[in-house]
VEXBA-238582 format. One record per residue: residue in one letter; x, y, z of N, C-alpha, C in turn. Coordinates in steps of 0.2 Angstrom, whole numbers, padded with zeros to 4 digits, always signed. Layout:
N
aXYZXYZXYZ
...
// end
This chain:
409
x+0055+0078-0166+0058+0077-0160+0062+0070-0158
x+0058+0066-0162+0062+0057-0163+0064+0055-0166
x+0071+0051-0166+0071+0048-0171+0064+0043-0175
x+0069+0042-0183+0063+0038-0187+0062+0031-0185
x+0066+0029-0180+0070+0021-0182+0063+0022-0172
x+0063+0025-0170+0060+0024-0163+0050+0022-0164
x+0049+0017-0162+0043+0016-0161+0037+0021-0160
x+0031+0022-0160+0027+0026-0158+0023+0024-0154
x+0023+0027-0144+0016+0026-0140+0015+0031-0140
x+0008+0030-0137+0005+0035-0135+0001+0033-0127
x+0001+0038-0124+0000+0037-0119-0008+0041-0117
x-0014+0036-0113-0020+0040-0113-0021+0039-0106
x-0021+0048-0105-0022+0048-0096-0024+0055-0095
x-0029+0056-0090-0033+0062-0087-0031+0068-0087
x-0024+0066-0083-0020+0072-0081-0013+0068-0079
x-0007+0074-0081-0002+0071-0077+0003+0077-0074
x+0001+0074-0069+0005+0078-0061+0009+0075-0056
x+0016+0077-0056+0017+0073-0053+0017+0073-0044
x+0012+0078-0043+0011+0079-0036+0005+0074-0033
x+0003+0071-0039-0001+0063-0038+0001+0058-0039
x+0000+0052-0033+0004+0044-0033+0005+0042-0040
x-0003+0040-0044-0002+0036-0052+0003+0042-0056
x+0001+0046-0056+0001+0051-0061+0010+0053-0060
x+0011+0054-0055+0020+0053-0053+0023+0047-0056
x+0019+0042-0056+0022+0035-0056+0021+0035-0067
x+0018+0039-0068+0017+0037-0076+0022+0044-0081
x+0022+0050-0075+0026+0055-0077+0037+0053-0078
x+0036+0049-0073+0044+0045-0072+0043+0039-0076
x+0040+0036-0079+0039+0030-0084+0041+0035-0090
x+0037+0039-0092+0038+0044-0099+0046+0046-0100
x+0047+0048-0092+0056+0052-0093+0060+0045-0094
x+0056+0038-0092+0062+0034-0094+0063+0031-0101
x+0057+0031-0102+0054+0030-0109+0056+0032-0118
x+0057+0040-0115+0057+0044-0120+0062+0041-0124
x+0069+0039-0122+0075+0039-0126+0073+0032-0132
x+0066+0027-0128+0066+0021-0134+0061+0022-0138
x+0055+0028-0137+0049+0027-0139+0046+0036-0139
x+0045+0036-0147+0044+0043-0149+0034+0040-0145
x+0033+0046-0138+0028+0047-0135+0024+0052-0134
x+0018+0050-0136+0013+0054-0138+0008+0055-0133
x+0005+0060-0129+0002+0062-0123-0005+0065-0124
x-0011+0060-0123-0017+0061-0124-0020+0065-0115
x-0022+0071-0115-0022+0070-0110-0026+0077-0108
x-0030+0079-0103-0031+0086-0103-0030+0091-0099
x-0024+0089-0094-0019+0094-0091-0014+0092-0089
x-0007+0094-0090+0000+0093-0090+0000+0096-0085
x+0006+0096-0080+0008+0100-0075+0014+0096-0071
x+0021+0100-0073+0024+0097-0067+0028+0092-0072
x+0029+0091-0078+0033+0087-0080+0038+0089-0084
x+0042+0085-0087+0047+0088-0094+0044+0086-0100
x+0042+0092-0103+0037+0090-0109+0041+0091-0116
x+0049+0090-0116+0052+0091-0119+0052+0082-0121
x+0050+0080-0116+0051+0072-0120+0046+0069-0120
x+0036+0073-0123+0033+0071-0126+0028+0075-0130
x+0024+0074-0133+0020+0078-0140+0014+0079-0134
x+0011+0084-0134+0006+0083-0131-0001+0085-0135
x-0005+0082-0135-0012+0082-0138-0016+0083-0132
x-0018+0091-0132-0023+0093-0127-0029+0093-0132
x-0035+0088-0122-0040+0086-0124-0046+0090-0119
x-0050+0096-0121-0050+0101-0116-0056+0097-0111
x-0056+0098-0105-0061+0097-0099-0067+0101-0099
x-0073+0097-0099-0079+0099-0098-0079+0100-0091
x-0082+0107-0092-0085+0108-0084-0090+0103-0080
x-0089+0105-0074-0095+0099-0069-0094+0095-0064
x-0099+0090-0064-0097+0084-0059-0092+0080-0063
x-0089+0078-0060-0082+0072-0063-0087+0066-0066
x-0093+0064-0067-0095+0057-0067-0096+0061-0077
x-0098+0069-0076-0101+0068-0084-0093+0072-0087
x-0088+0075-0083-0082+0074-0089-0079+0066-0090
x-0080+0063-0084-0076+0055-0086-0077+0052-0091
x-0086+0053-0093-0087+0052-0099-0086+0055-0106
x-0084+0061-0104-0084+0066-0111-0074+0064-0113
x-0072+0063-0109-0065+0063-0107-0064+0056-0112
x-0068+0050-0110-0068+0042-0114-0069+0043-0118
x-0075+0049-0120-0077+0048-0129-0071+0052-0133
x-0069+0057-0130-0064+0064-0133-0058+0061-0135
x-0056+0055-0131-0049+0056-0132-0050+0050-0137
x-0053+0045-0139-0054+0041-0143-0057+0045-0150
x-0060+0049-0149-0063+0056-0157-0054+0057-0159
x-0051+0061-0154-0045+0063-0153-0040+0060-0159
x-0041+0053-0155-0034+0049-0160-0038+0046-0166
x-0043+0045-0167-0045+0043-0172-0046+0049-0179
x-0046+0054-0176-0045+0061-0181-0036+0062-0181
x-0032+0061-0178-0027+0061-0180-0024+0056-0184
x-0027+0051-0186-0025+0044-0188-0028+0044-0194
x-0035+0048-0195-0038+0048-0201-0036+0054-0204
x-0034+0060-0203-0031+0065-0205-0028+0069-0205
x-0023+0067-0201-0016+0067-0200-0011+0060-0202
x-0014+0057-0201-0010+0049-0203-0004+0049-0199
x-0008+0052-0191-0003+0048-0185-0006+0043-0184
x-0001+0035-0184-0002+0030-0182+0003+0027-0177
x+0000+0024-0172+0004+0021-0166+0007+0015-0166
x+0011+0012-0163+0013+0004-0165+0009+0001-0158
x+0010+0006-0152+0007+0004-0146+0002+0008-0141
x-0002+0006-0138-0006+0013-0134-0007+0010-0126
x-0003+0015-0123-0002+0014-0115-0010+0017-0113
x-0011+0015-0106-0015+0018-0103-0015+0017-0094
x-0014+0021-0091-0014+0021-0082-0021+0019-0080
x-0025+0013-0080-0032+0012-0078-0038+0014-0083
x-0044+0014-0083-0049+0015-0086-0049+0020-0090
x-0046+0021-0097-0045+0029-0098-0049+0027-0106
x-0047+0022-0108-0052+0018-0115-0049+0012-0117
x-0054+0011-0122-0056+0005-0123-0052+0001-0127
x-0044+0003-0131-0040+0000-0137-0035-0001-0133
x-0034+0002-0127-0026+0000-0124-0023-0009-0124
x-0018-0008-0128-0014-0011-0129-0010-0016-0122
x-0009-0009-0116-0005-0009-0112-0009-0006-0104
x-0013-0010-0101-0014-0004-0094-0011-0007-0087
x-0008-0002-0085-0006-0002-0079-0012-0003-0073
x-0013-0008-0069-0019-0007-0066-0015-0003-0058
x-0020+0001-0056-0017+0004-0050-0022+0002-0042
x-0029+0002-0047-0034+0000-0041-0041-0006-0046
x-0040-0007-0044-0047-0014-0044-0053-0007-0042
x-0057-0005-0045-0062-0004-0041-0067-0007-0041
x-0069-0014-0043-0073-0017-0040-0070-0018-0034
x-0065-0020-0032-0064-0022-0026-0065-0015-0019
x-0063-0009-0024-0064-0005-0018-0071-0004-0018
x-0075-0004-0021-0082-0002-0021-0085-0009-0014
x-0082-0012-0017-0085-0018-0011-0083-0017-0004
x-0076-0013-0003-0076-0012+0005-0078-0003+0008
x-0081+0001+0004-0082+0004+0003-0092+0004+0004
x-0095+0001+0003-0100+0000+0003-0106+0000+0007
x-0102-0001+0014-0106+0002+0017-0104+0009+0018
x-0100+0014+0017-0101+0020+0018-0104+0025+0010
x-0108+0020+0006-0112+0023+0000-0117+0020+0000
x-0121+0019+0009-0127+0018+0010-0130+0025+0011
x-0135+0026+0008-0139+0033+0007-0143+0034+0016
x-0146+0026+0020-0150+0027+0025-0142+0032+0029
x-0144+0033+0034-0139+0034+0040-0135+0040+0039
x-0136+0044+0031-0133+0051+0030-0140+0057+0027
x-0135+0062+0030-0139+0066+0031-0143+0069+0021
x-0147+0071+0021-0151+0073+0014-0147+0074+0010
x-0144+0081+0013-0138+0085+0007-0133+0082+0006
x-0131+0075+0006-0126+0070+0005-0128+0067+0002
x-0133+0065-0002-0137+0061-0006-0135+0062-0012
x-0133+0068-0015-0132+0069-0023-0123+0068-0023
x-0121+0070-0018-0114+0068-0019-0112+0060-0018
x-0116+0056-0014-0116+0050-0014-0118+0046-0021
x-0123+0048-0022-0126+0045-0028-0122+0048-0033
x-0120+0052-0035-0114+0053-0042-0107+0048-0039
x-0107+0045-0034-0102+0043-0033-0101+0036-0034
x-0108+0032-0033-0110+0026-0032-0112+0026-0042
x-0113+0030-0045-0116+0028-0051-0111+0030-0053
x-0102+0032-0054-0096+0032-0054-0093+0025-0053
x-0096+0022-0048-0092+0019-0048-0094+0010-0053
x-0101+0010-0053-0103+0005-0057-0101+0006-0065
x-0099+0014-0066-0099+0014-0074-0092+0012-0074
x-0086+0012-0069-0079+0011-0068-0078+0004-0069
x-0084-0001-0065-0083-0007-0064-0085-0010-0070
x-0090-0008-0074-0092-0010-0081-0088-0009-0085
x-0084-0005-0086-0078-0005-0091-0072-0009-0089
x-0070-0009-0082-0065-0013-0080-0067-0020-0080
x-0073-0022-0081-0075-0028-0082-0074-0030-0092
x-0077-0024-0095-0076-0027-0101-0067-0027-0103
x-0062-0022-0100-0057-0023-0100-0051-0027-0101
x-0052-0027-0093-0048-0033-0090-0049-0038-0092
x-0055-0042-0094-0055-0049-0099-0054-0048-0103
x-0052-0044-0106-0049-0046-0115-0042-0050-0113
x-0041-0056-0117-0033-0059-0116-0029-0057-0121
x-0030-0052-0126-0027-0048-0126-0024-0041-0125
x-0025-0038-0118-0024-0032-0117-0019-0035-0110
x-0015-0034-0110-0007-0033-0106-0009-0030-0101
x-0008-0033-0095-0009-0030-0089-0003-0030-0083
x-0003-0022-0083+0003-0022-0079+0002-0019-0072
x+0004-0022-0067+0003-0022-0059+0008-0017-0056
x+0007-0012-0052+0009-0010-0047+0011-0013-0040
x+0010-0017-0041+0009-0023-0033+0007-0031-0035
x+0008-0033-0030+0006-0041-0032+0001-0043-0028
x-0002-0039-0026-0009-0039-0022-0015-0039-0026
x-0015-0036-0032-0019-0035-0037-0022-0041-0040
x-0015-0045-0042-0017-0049-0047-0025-0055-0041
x-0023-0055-0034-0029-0060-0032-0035-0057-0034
x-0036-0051-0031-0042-0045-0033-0041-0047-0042
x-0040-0047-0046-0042-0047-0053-0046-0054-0056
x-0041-0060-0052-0043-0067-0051-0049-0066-0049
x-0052-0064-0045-0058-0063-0040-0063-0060-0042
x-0061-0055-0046-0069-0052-0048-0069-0052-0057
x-0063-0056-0061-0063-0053-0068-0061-0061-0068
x-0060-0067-0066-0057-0074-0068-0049-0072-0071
x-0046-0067-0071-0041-0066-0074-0034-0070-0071
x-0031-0075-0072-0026-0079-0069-0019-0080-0071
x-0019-0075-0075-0012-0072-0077-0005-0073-0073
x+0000-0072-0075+0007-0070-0070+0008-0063-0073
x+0006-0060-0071+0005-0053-0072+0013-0050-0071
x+0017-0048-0074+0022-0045-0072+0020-0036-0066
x+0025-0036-0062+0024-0034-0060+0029-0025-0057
x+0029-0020-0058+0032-0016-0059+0031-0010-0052
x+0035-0011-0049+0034-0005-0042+0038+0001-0044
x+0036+0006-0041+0038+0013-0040+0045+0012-0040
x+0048+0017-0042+0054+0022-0040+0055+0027-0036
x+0060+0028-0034+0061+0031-0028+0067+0038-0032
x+0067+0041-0030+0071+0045-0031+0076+0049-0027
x+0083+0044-0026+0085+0043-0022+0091+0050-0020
x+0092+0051-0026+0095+0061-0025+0089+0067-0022
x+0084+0066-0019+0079+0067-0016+0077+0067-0010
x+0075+0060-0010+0077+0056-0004+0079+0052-0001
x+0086+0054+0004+0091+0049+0007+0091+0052+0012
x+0096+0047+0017+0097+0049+0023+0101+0054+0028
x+0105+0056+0021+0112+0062+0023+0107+0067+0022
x+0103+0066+0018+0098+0076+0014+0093+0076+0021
x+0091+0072+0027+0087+0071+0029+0091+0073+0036
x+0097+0071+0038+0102+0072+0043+0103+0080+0043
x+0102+0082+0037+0105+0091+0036+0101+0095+0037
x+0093+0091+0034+0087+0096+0034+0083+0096+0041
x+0085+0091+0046+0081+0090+0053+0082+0094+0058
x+0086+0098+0060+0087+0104+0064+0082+0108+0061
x+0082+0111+0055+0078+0117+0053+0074+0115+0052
x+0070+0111+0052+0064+0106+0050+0059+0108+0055
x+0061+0103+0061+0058+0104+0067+0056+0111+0069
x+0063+0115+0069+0064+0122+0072+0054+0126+0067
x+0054+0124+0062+0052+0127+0058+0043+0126+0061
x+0043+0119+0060+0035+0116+0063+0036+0116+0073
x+0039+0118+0076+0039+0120+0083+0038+0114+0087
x+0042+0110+0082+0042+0101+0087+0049+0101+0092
x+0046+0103+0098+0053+0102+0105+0057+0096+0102
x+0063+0097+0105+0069+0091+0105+0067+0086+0108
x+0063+0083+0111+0060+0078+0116+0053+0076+0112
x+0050+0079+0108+0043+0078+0104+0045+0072+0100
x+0045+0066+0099+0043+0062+0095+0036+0064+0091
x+0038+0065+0081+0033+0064+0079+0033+0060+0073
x+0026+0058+0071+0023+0052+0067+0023+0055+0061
x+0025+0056+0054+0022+0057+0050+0017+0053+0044
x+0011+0056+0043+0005+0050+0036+0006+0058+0031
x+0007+0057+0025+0007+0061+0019+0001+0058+0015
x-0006+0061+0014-0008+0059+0008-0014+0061+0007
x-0019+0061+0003-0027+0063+0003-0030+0057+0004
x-0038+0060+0004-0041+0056+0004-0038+0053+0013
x-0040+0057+0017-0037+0055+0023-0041+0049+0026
x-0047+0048+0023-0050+0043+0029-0046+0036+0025
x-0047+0034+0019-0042+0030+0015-0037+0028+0018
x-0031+0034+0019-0024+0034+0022-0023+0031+0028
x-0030+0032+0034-0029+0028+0039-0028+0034+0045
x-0031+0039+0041-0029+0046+0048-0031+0045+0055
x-0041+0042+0055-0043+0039+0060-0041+0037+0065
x-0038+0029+0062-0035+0025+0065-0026+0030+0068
x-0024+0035+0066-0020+0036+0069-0020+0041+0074
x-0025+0044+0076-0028+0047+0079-0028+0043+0085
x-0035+0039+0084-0037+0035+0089-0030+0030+0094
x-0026+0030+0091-0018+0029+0090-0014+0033+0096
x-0014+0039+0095-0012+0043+0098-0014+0044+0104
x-0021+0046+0105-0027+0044+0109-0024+0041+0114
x-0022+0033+0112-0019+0029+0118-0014+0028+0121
x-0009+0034+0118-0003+0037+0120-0003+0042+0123
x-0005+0045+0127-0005+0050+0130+0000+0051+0135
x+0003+0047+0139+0008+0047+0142+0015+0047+0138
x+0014+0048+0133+0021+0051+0128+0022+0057+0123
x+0025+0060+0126+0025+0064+0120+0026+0065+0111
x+0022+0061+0110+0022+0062+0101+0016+0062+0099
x+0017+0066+0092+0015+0072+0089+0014+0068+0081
x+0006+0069+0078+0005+0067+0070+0007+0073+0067
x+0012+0073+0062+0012+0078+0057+0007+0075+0051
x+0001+0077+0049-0003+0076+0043-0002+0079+0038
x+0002+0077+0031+0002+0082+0026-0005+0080+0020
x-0009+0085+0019-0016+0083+0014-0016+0091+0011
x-0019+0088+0005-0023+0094+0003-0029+0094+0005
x-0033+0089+0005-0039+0089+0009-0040+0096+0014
x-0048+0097+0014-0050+0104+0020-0046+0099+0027
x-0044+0106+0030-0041+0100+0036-0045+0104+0043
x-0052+0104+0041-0054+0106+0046-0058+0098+0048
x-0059+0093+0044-0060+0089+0048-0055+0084+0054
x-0052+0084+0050-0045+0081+0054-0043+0085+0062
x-0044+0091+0064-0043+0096+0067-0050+0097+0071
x-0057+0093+0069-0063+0090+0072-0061+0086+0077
x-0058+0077+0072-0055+0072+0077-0051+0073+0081
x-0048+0078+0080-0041+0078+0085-0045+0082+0091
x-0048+0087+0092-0050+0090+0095-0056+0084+0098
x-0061+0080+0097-0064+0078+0100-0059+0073+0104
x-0054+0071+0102-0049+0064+0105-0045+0069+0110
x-0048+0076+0111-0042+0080+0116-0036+0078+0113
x-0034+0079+0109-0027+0080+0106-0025+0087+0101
x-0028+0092+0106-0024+0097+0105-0017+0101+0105
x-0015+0103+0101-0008+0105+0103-0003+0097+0099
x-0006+0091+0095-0002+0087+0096-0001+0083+0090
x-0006+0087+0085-0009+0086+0079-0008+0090+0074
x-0004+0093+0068-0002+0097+0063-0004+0094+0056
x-0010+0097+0055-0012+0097+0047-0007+0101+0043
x-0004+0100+0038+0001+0103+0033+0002+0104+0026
x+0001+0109+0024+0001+0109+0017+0005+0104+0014
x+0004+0103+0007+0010+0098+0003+0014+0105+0001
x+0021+0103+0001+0026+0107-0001+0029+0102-0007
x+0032+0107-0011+0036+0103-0017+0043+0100-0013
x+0047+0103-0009+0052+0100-0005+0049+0095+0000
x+0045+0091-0001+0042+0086+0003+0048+0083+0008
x+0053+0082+0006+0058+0081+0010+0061+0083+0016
x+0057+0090+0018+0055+0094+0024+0054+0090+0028
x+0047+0088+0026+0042+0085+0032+0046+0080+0035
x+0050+0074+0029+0051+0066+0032+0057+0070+0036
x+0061+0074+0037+0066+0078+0040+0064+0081+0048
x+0058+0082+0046+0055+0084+0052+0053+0077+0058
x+0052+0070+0054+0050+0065+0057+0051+0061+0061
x+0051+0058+0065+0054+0052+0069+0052+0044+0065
x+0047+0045+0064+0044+0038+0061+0039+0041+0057
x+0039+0036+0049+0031+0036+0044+0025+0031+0047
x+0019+0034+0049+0014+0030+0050+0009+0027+0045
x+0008+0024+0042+0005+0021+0034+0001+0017+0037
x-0006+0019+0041-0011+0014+0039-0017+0014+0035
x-0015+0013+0028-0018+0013+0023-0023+0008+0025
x-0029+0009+0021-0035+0003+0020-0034+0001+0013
x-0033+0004+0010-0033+0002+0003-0026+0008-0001
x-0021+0004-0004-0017+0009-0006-0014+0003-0011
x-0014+0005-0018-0010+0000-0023-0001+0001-0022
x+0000+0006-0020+0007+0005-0017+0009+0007-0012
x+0009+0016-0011+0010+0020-0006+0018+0023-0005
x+0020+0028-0011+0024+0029-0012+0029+0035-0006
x+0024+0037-0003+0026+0042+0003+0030+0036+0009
x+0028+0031+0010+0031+0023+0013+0039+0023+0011
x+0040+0022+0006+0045+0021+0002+0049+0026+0001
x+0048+0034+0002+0051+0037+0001+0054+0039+0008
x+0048+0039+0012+0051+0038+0022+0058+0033+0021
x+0056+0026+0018+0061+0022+0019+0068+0023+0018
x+0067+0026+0009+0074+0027+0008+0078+0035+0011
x+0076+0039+0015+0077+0045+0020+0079+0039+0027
x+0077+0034+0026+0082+0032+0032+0076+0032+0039
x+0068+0034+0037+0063+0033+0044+0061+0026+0046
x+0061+0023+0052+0057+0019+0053+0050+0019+0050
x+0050+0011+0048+0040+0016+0044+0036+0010+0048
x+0030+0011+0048+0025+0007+0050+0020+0006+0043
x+0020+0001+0039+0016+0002+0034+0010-0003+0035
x+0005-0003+0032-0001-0007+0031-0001-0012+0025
x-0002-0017+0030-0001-0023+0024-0007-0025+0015
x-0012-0019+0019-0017-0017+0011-0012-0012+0008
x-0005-0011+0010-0003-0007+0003+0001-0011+0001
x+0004-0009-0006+0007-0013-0009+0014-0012-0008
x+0016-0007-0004+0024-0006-0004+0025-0012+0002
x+0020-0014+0004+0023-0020+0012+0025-0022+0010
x+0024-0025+0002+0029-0033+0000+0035-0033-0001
x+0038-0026-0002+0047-0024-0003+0049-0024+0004
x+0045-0025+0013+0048-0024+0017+0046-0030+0023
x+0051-0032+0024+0053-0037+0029+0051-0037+0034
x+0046-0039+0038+0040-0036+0046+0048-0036+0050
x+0049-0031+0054+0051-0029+0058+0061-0031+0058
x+0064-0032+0048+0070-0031+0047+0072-0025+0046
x+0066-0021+0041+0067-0015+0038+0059-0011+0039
x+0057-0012+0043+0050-0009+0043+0047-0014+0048
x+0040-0009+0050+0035-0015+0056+0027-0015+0049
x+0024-0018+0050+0019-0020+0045+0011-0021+0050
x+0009-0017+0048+0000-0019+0052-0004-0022+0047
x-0006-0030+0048-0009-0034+0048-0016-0032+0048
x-0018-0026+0051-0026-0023+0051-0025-0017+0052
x-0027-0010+0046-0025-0006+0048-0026-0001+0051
x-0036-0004+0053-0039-0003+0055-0039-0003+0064
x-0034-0007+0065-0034-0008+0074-0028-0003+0075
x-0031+0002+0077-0028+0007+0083-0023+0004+0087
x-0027-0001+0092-0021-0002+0098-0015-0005+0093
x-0015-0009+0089-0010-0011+0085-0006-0006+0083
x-0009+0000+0080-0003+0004+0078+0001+0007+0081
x-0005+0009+0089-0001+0011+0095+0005+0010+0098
x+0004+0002+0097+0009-0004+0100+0016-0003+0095
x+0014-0003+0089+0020-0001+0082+0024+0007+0086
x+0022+0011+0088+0023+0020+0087+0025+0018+0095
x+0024+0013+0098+0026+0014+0107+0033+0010+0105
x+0033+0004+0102+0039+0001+0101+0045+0005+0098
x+0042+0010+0092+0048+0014+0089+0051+0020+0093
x+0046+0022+0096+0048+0028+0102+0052+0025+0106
x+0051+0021+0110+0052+0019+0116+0061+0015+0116
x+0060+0013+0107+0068+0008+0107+0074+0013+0103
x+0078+0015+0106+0082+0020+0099+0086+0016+0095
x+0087+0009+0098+0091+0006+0094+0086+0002+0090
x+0080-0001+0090+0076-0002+0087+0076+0001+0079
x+0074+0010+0083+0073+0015+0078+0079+0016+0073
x+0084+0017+0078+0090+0018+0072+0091+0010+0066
x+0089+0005+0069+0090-0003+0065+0086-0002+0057
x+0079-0001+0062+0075+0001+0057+0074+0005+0049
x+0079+0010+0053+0077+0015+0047+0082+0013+0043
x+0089+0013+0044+0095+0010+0042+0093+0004+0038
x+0090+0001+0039+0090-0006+0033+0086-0005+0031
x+0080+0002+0033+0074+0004+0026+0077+0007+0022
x+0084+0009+0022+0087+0017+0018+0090+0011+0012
x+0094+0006+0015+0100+0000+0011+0095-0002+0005
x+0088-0005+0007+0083-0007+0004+0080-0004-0001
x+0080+0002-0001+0074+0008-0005+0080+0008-0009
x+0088+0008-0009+0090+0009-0014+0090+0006-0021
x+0088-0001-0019+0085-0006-0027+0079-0002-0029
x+0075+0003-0027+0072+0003-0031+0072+0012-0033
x+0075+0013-0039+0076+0017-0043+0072+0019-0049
x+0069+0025-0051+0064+0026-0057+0071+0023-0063
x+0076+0022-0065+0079+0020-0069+0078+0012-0068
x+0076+0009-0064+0073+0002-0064+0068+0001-0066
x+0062+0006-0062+0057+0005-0066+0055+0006-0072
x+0058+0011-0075+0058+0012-0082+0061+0006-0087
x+0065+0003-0083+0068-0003-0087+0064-0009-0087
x+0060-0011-0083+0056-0015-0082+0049-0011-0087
x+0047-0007-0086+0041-0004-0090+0043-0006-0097
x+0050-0004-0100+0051-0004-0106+0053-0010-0110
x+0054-0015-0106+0055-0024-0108+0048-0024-0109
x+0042-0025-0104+0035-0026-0105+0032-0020-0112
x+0034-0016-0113+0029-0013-0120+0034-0017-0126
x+0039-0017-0125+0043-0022-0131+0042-0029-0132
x+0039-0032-0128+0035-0037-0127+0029-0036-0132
x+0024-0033-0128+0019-0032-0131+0020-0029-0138
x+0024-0022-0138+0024-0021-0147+0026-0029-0152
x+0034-0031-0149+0032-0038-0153+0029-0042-0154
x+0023-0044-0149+0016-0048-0149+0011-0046-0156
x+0010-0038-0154+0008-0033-0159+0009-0036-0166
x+0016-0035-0166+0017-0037-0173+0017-0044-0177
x+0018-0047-0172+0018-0054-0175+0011-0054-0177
x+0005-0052-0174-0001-0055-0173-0004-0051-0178
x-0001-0046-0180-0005-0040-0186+0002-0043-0192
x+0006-0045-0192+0011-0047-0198+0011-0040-0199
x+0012-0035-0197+0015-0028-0200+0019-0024-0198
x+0024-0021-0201+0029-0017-0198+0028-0011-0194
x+0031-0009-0191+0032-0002-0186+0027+0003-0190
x+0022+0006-0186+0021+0013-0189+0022+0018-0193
x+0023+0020-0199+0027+0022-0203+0027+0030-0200
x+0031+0035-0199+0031+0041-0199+0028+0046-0203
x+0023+0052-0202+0021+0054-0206+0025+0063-0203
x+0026+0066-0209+0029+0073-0209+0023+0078-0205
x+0015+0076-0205+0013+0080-0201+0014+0078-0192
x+0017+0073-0191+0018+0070-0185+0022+0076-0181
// end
């Protein structure tokens, strides 16, 4: 499928979908990749990609709790390539990895620190104050995460292994809990801007609204994402809560059961004003449907749903714990919460966007001009400067030539 003259990565990753943040962000790395680098895909479920630009080596999934595939997952995919290299005599010149996937990568994109997250997460993986039958799901979580941080410990200090950043917020958190003090090069998402823009947004807004049964006069918010308590759904809630003399309306798009969300809202009396939402592949509905994106993430290594509000042209409000803030100007091309935990603050953001149309209209206009630098044919470009780096590191430091090709490859 390669040329002979093209290098050999492989890439080692769980699964890749690109209806997930990392795993979207590694699947558009590969389609940028493919034309430099004959890619190899260690993985145990593909879904949602062009598999036409790589080799996939399925690595099957143990049933269970995730804590004992994660493990089986580390050892298999390392059995994996070492049984192809021993008889098959496929050899790699490079091996990618999206986070903690094993222990030879060459190359890993960090996405999340989880020491760092485990530390602000800690008090809610105290066992006193929850209920019995929450014990065993707590505890496979907590004992998750210390095996997480033992390997990203022995990991990340190798000063050998290339560390590639999502955001520039990482590198303190890496300084901080690994001494790592690197200039980490840094590579942000791609947007994909025949997707989303503001003319596709313009066309799909009448039917959009008509569709979710938001009045001409409803201002609504939209937050896309799982893991809703993370996202900051709470805080938007309690948000809305303190608007109630305006008419708008949270669209929440999760897979998550959304009978919790629909608990909150209902205790905050916010009936009638709250829409839980499947994810759809035309995601481009929903931002259509919107007035403004709400993003108070507590923890987010970028926050792609942000960025892709931006370039559709929405006013956003994003949280400064995500890593897309650093592409936007507080209140040139976006408003930015400082805490993203403080309600009245986000209130005060979603009162000012409603309340100002020229505001609202400045806003998203200089979020649309801005998201247009960033294209997956950039990030690609930046991704594939840094592994030709590292392969030429490789080589100099092993004195050996490119991987030879073998006819069972």
């Amino acid at each position: 499928m390669a040329s002979a003259h093209k290098p050999r990565l492989a890439v080692v990753t769980p699964f890749l979908d690109p209806s997930h943040g990392t795993e979207r962000i590694v699947c558009e790395w590969i389609e940028q990749l493919a034309e430099k680098f004959e890619i190899h895909v260690y993985s145990q479920d593909v879904r949602g990609c062009d598999r036409s630009k790589f080799t996939w080596h399925r690595i099957p999934k143990l049933p269970g709790p995730h804590l004992l595939n994660y493990l089986w997952w580390f050892g298999a995919n390392h059995a994996w390539r070492w049984f192809d290299k021993t008889f098959r005599g496929r050899h790699y010149d490079l091996l990618f990895s999206p986070g903690i996937n094993c222990a030879d990568a060459d190359v890993v994109s960090v996405h999340i620190v989880f020491a760092e997250y485990a530390q602000k997460n800690a008090e809610k993986l105290r066992l006193t104050g929850h209920a019995l039958r929450e014990w065993p799901r707590m505890i496979h979580r907590k004992i998750y995460y210390k095996l997480i941080i033992s390997l990203e410990r022995r990991i990340y200090t190798r000063p050998d292994t290339a560390l590639v950043l999502v955001a520039r917020k990482t590198s303190e958190q890496l300084a901080r809990f690994y001494g790592r003090n690197d200039a980490f090069p840094v590579v942000y998402a791609g947007i994909d801007l025949e997707k989303f823009n503001a003319e596709k947004r313009a066309r799909l807004r009448a039917e959009a609204r008509k569709e979710l049964g938001l009045a001409d006069d409803a201002f609504a918010a939209l937050l896309i994402g799982n893991d809703w308590r993370n996202k900051g759904v709470p805080a938007l809630l309690d948000a809305l809560a303190l608007l109630r003399d305006r008419q708008i309306h949270a669209l929440i798009v999760s897979r998550e059961d959304s009978a919790a969300v629909r608990a909150m809202a209902r205790k905050r009396n916010l009936e009638g004003r709250v829409q839980v939402l499947p994810p759809r592949l035309d995601v481009e509905f929903y931002y259509a449907a919107a007035d403004a994106y709400a993003g108070p993430s507590l923890e987010d290594s970028f926050s792609m749903p942000v960025a892709e509000a931006m370039a559709c042209g929405l006013p956003v409000i994003a949280s400064e714990a995500a890593g897309v803030s650093e592409i936007i100007s507080d209140g040139v091309d976006g408003l930015i919460l400082q805490n993203p935990a403080d309600a009245k603050a986000l209130a005060a953001s979603v009162r000012r966007i409603c309340d100002d149309a020229e505001l609202r209209a400045g806003l998203g206009a200089r979020a649309s001009r801005m998201a247009q630098q960033y294209t997956w044919e950039r990030s690609g470009r930046e991704m594939s400067a840094i592994l030709d780096e590292a392969l030429q590191r490789k080589m100099r430091h092993a004195g050996e030539p490119l991987a030879q090709k073998s006819d069972a490859a």
